[in-house]
C-alpha positions as CSV (number, residue, x, y, z in Angstrom):
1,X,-17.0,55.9,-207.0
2,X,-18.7,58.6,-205.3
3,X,-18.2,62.7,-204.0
4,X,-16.4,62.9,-201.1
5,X,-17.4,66.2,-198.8
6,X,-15.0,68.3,-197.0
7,X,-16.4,66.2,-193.8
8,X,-15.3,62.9,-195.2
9,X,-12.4,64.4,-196.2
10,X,-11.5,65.9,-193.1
11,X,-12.3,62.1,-191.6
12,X,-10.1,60.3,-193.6
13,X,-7.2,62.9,-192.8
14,X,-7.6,62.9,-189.2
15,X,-8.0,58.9,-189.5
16,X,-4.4,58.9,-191.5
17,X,-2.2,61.4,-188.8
18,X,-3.9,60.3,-186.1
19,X,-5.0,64.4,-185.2
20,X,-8.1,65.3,-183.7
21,X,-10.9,66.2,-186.0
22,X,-11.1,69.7,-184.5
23,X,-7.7,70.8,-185.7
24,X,-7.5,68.5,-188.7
25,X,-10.6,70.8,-190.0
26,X,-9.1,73.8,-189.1
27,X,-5.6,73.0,-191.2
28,X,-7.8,72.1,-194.1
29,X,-9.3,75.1,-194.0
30,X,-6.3,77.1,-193.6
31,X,-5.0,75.2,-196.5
32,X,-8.1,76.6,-198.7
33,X,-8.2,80.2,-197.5
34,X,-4.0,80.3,-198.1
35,X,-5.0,78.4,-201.5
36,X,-7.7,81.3,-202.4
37,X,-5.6,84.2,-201.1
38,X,-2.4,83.6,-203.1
39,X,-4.2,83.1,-205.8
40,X,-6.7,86.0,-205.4
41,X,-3.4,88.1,-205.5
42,X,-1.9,86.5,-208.7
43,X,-0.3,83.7,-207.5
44,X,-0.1,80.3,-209.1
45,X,0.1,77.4,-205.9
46,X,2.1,74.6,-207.3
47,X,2.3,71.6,-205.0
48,X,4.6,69.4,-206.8
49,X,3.7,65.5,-207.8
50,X,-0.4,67.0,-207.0
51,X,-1.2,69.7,-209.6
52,X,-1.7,73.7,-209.2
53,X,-4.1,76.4,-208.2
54,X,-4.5,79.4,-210.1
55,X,-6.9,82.1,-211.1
56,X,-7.9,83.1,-214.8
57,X,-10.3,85.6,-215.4
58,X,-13.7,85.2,-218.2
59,X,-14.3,87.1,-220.4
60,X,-17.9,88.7,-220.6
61,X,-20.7,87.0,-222.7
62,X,-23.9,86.8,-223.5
63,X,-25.6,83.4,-222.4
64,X,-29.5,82.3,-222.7
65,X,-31.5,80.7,-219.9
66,X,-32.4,77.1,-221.0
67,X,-35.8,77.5,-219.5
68,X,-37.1,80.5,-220.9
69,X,-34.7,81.2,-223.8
70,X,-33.6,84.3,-222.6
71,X,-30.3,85.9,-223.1
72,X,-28.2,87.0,-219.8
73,X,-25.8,88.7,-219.9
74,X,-22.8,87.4,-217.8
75,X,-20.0,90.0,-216.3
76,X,-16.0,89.1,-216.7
77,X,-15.4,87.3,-213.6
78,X,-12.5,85.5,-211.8
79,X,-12.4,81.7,-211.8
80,X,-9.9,79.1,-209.4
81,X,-8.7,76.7,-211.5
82,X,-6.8,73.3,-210.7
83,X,-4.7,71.3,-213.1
84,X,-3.6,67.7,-212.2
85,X,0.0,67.2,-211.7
86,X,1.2,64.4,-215.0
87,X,1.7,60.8,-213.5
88,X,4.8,59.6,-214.8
């Protein structure tokens, strides 16, 4: 088991349809930006028998730098999230 990149993903894609690598890439990327946008906006992307995109926000805390033991302090933020689709 290993990390597979966006370029090995975008490989295997093309491989599978048979599509050039060119505009394999650029639906893969049009996937994430569409992914991000909908999201960014509230959104929840289901994509049934896969799992779903969606955005939660953090709250703001107080963290310490391992290194020097200082605290930070960390600003409420936006996160994308993904939860796996259950197998049956």
């Amino acid at each position: 088991m290993g990390t597979v990149n966006k370029d090995a993903l975008v490989r295997t894609v093309a491989e599978a349809t048979g599509q050039q690598l060119a505009s394999t890439k650029a639906t893969i990327e049009a996937f994430i930006d569409a992914v991000r946008a909908r999201t960014a906006g509230g959104d929840t992307v289901k994509l049934i028998g896969f799992g779903s995109f969606q955005t939660k926000t953090h709250k703001a805390r107080t963290a310490r730098n391992p290194r020097t033991g200082e605290t930070v302090d960390v600003p409420e933020g936006q996160r994308l999230t993904f939860k796996a689709s259950k197998v049956a």
